[in-house]
Biopython code that builds the backbone (N, CA, C, O; Angstrom):
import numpy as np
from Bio.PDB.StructureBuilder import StructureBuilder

atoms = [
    (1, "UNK", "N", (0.842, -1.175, 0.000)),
    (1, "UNK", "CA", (0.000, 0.000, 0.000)),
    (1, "UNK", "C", (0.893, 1.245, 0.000)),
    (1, "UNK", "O", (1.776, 1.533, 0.808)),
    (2, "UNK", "N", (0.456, 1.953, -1.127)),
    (2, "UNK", "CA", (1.633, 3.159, -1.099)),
    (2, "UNK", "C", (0.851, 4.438, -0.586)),
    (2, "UNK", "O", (-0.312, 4.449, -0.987)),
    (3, "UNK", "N", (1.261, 5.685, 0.326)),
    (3, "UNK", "CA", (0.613, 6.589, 0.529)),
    (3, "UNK", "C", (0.470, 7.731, -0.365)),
    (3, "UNK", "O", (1.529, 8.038, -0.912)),
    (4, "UNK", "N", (-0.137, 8.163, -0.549)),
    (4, "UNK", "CA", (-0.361, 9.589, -1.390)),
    (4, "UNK", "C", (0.639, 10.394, -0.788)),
    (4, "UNK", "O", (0.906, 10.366, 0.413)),
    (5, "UNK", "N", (1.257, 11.200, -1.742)),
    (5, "UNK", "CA", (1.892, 12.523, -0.950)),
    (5, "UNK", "C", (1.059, 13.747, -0.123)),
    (5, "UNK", "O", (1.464, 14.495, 0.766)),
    (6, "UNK", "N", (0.108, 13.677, -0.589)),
    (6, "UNK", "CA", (-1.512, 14.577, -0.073)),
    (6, "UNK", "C", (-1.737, 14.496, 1.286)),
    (6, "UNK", "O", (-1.856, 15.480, 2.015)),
    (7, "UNK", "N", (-1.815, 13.038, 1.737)),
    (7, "UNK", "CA", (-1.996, 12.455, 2.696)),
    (7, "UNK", "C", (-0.513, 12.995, 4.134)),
    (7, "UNK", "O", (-0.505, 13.229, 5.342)),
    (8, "UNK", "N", (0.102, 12.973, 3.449)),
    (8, "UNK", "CA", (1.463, 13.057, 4.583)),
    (8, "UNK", "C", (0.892, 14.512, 4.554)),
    (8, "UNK", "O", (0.083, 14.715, 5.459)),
    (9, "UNK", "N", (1.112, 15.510, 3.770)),
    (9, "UNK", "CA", (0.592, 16.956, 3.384)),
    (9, "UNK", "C", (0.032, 17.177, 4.658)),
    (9, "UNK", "O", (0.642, 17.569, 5.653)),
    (10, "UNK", "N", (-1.549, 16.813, 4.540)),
    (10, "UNK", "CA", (-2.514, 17.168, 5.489)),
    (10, "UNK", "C", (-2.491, 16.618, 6.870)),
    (10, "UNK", "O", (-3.086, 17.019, 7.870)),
    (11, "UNK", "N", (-1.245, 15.083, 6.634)),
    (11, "UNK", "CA", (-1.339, 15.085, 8.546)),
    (11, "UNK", "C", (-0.400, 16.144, 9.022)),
    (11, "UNK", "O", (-0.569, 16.746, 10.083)),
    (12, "UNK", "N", (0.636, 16.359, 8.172)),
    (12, "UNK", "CA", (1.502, 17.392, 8.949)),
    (12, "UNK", "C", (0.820, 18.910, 9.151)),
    (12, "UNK", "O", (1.240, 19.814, 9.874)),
    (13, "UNK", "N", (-0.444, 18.907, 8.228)),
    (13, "UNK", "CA", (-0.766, 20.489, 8.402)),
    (13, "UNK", "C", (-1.739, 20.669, 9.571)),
    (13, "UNK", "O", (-2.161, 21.668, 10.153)),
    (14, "UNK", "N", (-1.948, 19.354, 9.714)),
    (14, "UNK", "CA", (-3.030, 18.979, 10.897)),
    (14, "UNK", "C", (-2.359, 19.192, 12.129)),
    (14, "UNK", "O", (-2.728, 20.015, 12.967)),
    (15, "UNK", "N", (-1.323, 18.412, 12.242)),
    (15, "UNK", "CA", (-0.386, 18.422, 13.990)),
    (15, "UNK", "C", (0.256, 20.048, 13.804)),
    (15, "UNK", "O", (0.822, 20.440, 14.824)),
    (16, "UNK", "N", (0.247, 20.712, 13.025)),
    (16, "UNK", "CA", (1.031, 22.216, 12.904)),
    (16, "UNK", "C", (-0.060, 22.626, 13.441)),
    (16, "UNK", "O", (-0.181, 22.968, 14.617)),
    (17, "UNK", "N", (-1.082, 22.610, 12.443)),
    (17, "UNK", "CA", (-2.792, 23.686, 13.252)),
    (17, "UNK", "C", (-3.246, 23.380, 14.795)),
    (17, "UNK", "O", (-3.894, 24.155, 15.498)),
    (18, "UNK", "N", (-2.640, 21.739, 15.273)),
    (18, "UNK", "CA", (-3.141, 21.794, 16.301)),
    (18, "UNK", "C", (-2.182, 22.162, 17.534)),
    (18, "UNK", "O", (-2.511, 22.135, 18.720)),
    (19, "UNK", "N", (-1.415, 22.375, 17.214)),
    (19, "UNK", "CA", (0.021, 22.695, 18.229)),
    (19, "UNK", "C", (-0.393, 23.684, 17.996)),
    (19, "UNK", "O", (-0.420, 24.093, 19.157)),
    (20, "UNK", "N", (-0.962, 24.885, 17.149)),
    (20, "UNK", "CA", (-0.590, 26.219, 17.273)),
    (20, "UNK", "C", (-1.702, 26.500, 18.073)),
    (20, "UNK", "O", (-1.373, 26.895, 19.192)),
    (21, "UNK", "N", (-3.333, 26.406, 17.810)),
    (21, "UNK", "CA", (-4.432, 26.418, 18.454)),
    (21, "UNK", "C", (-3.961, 26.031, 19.704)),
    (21, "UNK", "O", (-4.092, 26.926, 20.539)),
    (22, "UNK", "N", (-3.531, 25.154, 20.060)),
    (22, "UNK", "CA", (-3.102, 24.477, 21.781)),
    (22, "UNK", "C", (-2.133, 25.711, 22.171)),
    (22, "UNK", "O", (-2.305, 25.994, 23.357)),
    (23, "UNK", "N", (-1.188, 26.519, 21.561)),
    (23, "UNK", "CA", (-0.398, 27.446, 22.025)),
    (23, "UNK", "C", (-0.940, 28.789, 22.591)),
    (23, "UNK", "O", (-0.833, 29.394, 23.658)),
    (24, "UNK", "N", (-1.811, 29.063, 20.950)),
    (24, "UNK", "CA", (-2.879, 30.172, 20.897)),
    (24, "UNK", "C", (-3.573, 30.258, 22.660)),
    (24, "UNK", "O", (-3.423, 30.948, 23.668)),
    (25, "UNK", "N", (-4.386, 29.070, 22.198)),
    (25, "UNK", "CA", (-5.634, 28.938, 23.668)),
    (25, "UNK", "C", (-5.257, 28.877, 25.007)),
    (25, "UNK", "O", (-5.783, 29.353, 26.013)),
    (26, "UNK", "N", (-3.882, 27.960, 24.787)),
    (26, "UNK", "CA", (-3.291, 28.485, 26.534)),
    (26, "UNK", "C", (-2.752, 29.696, 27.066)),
    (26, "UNK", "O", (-2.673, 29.939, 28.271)),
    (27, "UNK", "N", (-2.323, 30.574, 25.990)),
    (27, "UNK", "CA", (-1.785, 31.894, 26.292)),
    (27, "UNK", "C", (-3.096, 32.772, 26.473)),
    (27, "UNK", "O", (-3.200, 33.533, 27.435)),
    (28, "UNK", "N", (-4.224, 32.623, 25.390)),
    (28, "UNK", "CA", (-5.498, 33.478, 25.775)),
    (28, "UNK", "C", (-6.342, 33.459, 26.774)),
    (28, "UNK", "O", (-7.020, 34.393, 27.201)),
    (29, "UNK", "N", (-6.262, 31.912, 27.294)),
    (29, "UNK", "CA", (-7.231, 31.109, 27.874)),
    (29, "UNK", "C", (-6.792, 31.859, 29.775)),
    (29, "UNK", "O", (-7.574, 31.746, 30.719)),
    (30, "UNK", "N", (-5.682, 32.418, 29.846)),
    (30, "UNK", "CA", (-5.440, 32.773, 31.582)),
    (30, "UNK", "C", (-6.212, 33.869, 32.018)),
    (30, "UNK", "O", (-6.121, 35.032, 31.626)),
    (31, "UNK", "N", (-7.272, 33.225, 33.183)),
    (31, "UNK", "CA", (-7.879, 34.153, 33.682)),
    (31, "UNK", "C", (-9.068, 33.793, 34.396)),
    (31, "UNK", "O", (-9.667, 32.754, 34.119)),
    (32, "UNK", "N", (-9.534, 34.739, 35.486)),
    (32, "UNK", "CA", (-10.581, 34.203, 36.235)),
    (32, "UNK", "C", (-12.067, 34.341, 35.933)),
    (32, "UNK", "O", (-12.452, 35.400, 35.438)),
    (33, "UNK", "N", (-12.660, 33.677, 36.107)),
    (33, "UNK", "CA", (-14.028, 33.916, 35.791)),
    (33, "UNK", "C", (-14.874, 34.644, 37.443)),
    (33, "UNK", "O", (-14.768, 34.298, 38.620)),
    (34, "UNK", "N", (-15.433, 35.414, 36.969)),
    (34, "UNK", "CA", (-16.019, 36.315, 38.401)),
    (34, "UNK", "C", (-17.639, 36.049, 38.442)),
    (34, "UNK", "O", (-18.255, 35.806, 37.405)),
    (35, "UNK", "N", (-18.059, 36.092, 39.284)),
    (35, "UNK", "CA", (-19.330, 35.989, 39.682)),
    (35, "UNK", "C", (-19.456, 37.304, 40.838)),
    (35, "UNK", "O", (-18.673, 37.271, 41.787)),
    (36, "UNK", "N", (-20.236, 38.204, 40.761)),
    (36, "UNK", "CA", (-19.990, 39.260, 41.546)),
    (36, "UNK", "C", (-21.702, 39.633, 42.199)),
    (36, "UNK", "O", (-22.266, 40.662, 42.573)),
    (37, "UNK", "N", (-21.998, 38.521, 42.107)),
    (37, "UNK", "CA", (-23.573, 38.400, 42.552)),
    (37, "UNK", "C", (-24.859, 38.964, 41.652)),
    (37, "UNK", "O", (-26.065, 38.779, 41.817)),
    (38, "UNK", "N", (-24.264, 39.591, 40.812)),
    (38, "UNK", "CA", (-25.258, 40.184, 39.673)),
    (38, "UNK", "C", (-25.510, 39.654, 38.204)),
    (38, "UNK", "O", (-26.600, 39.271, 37.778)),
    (39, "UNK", "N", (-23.804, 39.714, 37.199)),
    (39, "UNK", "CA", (-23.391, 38.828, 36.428)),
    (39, "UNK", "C", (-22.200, 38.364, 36.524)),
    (39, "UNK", "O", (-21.663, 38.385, 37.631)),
    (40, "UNK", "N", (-21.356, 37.725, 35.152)),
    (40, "UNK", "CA", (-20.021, 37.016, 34.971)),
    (40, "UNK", "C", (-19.560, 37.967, 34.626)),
    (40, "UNK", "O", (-20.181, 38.861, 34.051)),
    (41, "UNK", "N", (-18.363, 37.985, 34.904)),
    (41, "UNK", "CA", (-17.133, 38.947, 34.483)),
    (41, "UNK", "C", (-16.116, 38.016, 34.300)),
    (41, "UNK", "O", (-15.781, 37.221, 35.179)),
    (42, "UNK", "N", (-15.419, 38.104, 32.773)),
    (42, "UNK", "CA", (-13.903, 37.552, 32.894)),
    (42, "UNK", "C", (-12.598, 38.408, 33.184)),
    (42, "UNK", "O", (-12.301, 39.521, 32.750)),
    (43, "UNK", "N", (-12.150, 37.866, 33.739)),
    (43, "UNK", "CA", (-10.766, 38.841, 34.099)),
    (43, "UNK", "C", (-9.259, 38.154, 33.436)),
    (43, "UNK", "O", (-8.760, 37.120, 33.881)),
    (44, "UNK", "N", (-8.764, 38.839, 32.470)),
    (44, "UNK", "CA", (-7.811, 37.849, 31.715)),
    (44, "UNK", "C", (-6.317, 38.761, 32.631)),
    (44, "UNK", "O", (-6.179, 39.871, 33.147)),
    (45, "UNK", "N", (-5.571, 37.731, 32.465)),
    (45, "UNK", "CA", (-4.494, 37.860, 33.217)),
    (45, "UNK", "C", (-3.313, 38.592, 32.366)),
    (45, "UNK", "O", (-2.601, 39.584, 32.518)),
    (46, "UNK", "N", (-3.445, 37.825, 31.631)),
    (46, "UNK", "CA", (-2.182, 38.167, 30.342)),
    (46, "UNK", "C", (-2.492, 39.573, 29.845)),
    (46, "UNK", "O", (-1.588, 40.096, 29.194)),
    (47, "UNK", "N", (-3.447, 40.180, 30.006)),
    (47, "UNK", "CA", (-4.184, 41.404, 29.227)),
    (47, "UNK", "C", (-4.423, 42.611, 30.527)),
    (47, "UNK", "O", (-4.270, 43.833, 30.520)),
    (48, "UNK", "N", (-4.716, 41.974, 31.247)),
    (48, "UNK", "CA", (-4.812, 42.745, 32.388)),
    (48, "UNK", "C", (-6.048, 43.806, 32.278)),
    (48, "UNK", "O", (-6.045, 44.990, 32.614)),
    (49, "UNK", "N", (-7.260, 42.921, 31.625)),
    (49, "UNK", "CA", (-8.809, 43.589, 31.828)),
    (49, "UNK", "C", (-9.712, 42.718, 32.386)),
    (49, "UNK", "O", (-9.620, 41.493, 32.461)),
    (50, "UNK", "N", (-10.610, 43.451, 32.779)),
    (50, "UNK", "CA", (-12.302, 42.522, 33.329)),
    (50, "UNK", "C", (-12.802, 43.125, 32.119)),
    (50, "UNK", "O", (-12.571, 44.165, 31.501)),
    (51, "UNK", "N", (-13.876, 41.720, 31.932)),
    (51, "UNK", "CA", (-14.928, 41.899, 30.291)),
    (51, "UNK", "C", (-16.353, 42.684, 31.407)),
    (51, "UNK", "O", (-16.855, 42.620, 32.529)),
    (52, "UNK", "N", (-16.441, 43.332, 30.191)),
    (52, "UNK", "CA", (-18.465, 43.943, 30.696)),
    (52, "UNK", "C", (-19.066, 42.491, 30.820)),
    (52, "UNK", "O", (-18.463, 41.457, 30.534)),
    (53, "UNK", "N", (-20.454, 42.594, 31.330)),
    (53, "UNK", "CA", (-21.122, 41.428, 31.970)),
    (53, "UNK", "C", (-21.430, 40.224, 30.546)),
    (53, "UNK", "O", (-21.479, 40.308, 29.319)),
    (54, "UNK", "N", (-21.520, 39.578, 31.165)),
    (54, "UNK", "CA", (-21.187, 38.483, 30.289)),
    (54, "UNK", "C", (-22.478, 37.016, 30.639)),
    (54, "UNK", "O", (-22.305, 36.434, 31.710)),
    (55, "UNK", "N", (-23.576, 36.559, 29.801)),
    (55, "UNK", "CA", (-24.241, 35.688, 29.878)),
    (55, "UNK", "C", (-23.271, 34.238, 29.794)),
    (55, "UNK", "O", (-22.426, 33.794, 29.017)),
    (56, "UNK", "N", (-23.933, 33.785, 31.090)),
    (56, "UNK", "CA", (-23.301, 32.281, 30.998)),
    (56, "UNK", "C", (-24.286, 31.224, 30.930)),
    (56, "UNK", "O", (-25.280, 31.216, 31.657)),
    (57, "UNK", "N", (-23.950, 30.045, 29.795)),
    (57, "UNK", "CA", (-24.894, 29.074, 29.552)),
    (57, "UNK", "C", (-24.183, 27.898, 29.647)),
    (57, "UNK", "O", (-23.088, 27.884, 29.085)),
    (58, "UNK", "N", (-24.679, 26.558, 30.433)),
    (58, "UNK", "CA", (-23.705, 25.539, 30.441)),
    (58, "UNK", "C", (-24.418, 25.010, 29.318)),
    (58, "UNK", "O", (-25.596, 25.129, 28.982)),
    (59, "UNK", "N", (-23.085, 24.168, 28.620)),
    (59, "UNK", "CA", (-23.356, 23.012, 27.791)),
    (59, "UNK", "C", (-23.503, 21.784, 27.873)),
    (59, "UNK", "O", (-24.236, 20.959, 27.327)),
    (60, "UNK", "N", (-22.353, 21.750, 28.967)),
    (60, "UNK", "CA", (-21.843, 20.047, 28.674)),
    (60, "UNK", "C", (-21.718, 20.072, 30.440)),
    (60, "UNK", "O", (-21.046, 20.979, 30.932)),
    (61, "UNK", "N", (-22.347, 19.108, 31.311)),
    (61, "UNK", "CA", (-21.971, 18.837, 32.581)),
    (61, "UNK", "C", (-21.343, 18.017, 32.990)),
    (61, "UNK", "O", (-22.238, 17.286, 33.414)),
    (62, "UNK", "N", (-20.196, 17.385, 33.278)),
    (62, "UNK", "CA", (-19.695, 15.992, 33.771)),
    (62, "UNK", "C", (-19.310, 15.484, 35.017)),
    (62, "UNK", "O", (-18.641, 14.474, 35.235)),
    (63, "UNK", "N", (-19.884, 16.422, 35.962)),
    (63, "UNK", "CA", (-19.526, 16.271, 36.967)),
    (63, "UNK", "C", (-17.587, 16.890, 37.769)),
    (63, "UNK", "O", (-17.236, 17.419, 38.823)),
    (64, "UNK", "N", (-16.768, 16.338, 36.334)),
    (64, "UNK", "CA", (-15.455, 17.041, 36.595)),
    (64, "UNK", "C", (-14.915, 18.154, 36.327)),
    (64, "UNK", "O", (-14.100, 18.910, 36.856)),
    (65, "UNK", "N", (-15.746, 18.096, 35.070)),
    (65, "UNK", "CA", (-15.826, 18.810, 33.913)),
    (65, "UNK", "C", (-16.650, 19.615, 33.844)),
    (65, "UNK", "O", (-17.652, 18.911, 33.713)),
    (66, "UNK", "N", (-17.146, 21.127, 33.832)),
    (66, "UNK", "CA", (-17.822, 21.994, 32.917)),
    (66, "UNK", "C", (-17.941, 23.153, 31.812)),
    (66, "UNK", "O", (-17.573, 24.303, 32.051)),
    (67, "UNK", "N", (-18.488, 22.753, 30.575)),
    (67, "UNK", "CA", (-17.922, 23.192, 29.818)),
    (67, "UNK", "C", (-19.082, 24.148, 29.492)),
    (67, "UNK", "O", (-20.224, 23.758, 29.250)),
    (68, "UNK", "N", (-18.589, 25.764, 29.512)),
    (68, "UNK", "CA", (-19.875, 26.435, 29.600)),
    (68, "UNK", "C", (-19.446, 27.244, 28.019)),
    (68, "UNK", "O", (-18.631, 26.746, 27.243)),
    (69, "UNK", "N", (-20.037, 28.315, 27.807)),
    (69, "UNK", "CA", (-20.163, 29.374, 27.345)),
    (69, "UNK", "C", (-20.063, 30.619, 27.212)),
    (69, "UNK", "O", (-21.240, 30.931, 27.393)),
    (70, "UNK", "N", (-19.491, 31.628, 27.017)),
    (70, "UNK", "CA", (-19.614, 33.417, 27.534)),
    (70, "UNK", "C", (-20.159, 34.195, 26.454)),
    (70, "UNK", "O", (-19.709, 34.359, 25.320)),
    (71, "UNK", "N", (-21.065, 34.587, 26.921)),
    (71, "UNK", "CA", (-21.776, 35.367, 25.484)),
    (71, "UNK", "C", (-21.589, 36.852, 26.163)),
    (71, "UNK", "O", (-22.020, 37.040, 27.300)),
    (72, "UNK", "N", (-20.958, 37.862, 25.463)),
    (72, "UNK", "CA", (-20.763, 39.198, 25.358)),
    (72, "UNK", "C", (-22.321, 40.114, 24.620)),
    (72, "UNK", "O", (-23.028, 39.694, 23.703)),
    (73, "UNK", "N", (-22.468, 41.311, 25.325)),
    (73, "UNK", "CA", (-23.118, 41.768, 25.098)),
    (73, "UNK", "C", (-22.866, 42.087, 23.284)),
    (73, "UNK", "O", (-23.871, 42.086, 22.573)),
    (74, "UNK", "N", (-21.441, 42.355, 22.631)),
    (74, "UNK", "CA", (-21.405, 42.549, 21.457)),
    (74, "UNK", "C", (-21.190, 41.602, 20.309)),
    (74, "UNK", "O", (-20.801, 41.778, 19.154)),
    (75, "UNK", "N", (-21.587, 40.481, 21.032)),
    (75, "UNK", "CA", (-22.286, 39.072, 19.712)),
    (75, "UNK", "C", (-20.936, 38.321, 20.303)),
    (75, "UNK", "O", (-21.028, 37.158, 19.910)),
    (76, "UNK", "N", (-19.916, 38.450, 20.951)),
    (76, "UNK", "CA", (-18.791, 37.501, 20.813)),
    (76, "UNK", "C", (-19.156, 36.436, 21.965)),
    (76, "UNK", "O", (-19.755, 36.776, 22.985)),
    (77, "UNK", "N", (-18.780, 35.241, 21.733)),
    (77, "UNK", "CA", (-19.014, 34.066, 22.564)),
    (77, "UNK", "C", (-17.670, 33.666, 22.510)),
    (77, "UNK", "O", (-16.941, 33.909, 21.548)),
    (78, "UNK", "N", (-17.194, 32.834, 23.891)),
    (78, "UNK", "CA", (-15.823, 32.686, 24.272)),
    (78, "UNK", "C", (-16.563, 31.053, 25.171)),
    (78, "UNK", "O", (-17.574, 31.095, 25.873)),
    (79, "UNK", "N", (-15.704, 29.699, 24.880)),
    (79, "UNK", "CA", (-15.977, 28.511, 24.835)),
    (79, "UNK", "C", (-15.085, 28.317, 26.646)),
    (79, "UNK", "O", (-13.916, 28.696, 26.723)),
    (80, "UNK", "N", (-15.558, 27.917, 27.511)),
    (80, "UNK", "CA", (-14.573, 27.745, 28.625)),
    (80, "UNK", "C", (-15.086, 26.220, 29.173)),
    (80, "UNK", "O", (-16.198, 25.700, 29.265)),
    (81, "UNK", "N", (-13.529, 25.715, 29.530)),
    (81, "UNK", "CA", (-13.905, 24.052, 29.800)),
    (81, "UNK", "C", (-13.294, 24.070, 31.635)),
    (81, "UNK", "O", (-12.123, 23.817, 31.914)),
    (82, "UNK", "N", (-14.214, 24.369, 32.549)),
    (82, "UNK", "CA", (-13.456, 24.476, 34.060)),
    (82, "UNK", "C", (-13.310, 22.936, 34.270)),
    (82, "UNK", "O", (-14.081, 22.040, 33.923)),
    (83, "UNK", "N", (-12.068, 22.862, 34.958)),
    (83, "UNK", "CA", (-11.883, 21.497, 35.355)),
    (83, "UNK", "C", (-12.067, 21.146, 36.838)),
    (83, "UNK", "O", (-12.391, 22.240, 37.301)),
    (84, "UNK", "N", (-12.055, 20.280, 37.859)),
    (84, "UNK", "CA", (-12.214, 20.249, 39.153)),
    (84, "UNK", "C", (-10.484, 20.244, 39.403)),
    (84, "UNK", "O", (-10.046, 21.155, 40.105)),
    (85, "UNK", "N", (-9.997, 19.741, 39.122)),
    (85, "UNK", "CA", (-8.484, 19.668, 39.443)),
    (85, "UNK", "C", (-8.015, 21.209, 39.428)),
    (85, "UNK", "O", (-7.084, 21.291, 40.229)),
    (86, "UNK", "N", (-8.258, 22.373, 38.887)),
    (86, "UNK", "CA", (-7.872, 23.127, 38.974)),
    (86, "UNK", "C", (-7.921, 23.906, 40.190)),
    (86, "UNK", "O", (-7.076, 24.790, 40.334)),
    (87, "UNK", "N", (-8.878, 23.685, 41.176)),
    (87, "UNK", "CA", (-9.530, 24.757, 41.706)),
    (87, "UNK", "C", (-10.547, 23.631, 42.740)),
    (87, "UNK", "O", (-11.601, 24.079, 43.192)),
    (88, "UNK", "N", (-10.188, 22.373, 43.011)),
    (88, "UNK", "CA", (-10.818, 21.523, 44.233)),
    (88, "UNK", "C", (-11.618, 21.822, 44.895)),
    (88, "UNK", "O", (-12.819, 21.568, 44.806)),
    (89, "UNK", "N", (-10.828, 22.659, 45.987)),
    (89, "UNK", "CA", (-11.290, 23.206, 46.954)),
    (89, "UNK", "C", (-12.754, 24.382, 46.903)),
    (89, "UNK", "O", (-13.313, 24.780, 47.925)),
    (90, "UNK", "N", (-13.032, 24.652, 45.940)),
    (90, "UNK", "CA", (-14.163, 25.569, 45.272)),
    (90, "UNK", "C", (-14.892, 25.239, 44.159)),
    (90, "UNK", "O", (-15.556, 25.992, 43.446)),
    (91, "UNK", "N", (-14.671, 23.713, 44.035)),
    (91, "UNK", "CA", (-15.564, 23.255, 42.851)),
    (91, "UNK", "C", (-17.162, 23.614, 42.775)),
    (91, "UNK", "O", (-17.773, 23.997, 41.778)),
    (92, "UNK", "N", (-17.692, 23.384, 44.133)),
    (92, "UNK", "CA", (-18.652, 22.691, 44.611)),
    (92, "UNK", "C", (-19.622, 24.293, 44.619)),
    (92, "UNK", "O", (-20.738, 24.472, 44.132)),
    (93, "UNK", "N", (-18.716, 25.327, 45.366)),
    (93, "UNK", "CA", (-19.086, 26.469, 44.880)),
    (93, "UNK", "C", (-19.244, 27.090, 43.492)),
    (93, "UNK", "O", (-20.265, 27.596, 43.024)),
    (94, "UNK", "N", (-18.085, 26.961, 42.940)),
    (94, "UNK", "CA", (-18.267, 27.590, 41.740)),
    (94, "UNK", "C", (-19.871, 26.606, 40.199)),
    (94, "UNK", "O", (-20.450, 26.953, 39.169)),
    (95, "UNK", "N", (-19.816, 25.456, 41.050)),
    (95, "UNK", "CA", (-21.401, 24.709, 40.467)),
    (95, "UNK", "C", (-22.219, 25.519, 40.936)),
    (95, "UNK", "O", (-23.158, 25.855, 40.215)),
    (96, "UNK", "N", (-22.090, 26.131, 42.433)),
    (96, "UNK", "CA", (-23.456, 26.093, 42.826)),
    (96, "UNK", "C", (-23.394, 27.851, 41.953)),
    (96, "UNK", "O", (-24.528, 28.312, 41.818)),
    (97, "UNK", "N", (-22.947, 28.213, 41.737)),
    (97, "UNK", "CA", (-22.888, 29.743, 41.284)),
    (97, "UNK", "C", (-22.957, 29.582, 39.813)),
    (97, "UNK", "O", (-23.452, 30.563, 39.259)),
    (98, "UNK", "N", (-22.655, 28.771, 39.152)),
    (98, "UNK", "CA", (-23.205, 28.471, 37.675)),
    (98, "UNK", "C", (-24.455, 28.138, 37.664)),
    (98, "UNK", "O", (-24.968, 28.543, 36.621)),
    (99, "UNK", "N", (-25.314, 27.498, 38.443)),
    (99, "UNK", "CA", (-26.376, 27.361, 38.340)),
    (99, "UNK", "C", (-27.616, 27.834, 38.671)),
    (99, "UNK", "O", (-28.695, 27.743, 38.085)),
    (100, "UNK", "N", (-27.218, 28.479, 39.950)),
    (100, "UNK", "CA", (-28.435, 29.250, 41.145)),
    (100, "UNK", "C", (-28.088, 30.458, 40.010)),
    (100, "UNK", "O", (-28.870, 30.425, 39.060)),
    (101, "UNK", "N", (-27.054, 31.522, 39.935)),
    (101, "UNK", "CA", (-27.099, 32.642, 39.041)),
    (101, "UNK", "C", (-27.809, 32.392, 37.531)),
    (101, "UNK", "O", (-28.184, 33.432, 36.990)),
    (102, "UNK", "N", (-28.020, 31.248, 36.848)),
    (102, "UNK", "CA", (-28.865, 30.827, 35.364)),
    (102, "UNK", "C", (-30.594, 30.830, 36.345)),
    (102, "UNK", "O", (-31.552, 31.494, 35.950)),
    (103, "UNK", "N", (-30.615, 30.294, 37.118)),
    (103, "UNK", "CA", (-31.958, 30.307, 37.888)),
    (103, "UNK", "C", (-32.288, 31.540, 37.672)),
    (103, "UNK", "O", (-32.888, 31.911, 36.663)),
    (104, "UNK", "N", (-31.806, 32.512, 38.899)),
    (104, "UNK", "CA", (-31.800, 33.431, 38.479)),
    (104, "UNK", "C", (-32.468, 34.685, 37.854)),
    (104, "UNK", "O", (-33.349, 35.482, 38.177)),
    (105, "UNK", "N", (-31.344, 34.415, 36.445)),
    (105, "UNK", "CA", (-31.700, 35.639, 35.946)),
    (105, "UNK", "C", (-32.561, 35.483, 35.142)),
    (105, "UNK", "O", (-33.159, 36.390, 34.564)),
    (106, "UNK", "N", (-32.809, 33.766, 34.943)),
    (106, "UNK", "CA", (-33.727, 33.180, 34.198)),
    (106, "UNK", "C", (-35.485, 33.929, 35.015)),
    (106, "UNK", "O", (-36.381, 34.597, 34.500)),
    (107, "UNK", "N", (-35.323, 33.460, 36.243)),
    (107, "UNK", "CA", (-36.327, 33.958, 36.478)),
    (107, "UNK", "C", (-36.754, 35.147, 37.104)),
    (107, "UNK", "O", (-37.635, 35.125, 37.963)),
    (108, "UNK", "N", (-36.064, 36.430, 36.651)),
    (108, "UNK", "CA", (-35.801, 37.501, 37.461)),
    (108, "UNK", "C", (-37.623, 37.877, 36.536)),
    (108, "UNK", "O", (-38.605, 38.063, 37.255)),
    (109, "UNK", "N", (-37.752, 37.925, 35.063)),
    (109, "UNK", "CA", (-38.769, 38.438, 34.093)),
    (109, "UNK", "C", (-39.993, 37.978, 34.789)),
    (109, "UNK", "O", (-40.957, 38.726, 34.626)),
    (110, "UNK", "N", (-40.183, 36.981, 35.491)),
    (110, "UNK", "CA", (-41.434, 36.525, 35.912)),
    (110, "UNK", "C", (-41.657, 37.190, 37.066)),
    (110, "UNK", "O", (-42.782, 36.927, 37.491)),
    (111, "UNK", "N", (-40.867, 38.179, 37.967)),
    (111, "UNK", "CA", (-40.610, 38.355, 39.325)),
    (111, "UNK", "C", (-41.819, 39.415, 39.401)),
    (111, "UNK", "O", (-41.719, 40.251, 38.502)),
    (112, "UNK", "N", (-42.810, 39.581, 40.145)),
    (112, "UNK", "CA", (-43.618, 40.879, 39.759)),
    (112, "UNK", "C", (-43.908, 41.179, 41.540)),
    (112, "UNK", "O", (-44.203, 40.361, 42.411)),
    (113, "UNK", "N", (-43.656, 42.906, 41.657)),
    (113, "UNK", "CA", (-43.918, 43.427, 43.054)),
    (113, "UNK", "C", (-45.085, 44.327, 43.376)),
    (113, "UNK", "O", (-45.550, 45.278, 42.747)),
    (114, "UNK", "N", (-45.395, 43.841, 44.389)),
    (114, "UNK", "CA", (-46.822, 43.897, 44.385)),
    (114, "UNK", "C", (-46.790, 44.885, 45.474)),
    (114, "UNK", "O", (-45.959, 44.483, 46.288)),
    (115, "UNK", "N", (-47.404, 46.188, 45.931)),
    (115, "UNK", "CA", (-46.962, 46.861, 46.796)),
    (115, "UNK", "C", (-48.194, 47.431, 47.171)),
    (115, "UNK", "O", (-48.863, 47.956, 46.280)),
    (116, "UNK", "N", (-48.650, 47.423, 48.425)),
    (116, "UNK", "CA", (-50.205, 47.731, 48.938)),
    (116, "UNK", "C", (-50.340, 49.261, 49.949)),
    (116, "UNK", "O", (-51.433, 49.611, 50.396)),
]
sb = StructureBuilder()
sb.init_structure("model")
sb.init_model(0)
sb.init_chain("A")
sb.init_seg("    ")
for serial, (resi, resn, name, xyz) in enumerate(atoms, 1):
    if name == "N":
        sb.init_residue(resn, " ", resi, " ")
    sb.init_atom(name, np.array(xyz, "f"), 0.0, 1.0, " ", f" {name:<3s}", serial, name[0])
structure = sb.get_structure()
């Protein structure tokens, strides 16, 4: 079986794109995610800004793993995968603050005050 030259081509352009993306994303990727009781704020390290408020939607739950979403008020969405190993000791919090804050603001529209 002989290989195409095409073939070698595209695996090498493949392990180049993915080493660089893996370089890219760890250098962009530093920074904390804030919860400040109202909305999300990211705070990037390398850049040295906090983002305006920021909608968070989970995707994917695994228990170790959560892999949410950041939607910016100006259309940009930013993909974040929190791990438990990172941050142990505050896992359990930072669930309960991904989820009670989607409660929330989810149901802030239904909230109606009634004043006599």
């Amino acid at each position: 079986m002989r290989l195409d030259w095409r073939a070698g081509v595209g695996c090498v352009a493949a392990l180049v794109s993915a080493w660089k993306l893996q370089t890219v994303w760890h250098d962009d990727a530093t920074g904390n995610l804030i919860w400040d009781g109202s909305c999300w704020h990211w705070e990037c390290i390398t850049v040295s800004s906090v983002s305006d408020e920021l909608k968070l939607s989970v995707v994917a739950d695994l228990q170790r793993f959560l892999v949410v979403v950041l939607d910016e008020n100006t259309g940009k969405r930013f993909w974040l995968c929190a791990e438990r190993r990172a941050f142990p000791e505050r896992w359990l919090d930072f669930r309960r603050a991904v989820y009670s804050a989607s409660r929330m603001t989810d149901g802030q529209a239904g909230i109606d005050h009634v004043s006599s």
